[in-house]
N, C-alpha and C positions, 0 to 999 in steps of 0.2 A: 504494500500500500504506500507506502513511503515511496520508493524508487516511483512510482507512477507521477506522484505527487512533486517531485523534484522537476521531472521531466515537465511537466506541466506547468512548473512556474519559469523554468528557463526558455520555455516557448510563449510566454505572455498570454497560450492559451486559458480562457476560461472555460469549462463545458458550459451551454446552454440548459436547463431545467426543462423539458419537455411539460410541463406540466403549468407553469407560470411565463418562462420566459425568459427571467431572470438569469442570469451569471451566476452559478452553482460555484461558492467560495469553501465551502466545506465538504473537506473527500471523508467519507466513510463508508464501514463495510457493517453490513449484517448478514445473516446465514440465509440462503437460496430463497430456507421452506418458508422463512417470516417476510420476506422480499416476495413473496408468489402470495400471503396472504394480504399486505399491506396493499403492495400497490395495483391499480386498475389494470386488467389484461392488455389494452391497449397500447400501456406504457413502461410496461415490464422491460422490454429491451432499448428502455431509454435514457438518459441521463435524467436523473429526477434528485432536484435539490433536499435537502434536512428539512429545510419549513414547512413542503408539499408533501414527504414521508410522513413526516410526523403531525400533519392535518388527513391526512389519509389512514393515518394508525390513530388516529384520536375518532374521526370516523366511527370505525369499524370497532373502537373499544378494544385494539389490542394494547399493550405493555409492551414497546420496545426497549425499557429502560433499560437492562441488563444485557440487554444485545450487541450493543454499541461497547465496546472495548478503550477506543483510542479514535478520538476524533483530530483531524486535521485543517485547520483556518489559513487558506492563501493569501494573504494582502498582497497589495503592489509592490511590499516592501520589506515583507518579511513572511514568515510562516510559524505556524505553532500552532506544537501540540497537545491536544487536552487529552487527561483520561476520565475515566469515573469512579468519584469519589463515593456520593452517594446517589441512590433514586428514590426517587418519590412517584409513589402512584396517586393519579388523581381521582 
């Protein structure tokens, strides 16, 4: 995840969010099976930003809290990594 993430910021690319539009600044990874229940069929093999995931898992009432491992934020000017400390379900 990292090596993709590197690559991606020394090409100034952003992905586009398939789902908003927007410039997708944070990389993260969830597992396949929670990825096929969150998001819409149509948009499964797309780039879909954290904000549109996780209104698409708020949705459907699932708990991705614990999924999410180590998140990544690209700015123009640097990058940094989060983990997870605690979750909260709502």
């Amino acid at each position: 995840m990292a090596q993709s993430k590197r690559k991606r910021i020394r090409s100034g690319a952003q992905p586009i969010c398939q789902a908003c539009g927007c410039a997708d600044k944070f990389d993260f990874n969830v597992p396949d099976e929670l990825w096929k229940k969150v998001v819409p069929n149509k948009l499964r093999n797309q780039a879909i930003c954290l904000e549109c995931f996780d209104e698409f898992a708020f949705k459907k009432g699932i708990d991705y809290s614990d999924s999410i491992e180590t998140l990544y934020f690209a700015g123009n000017q640097a990058t940094f990594q989060f983990q997870t400390v605690t979750a909260h379900a709502a």
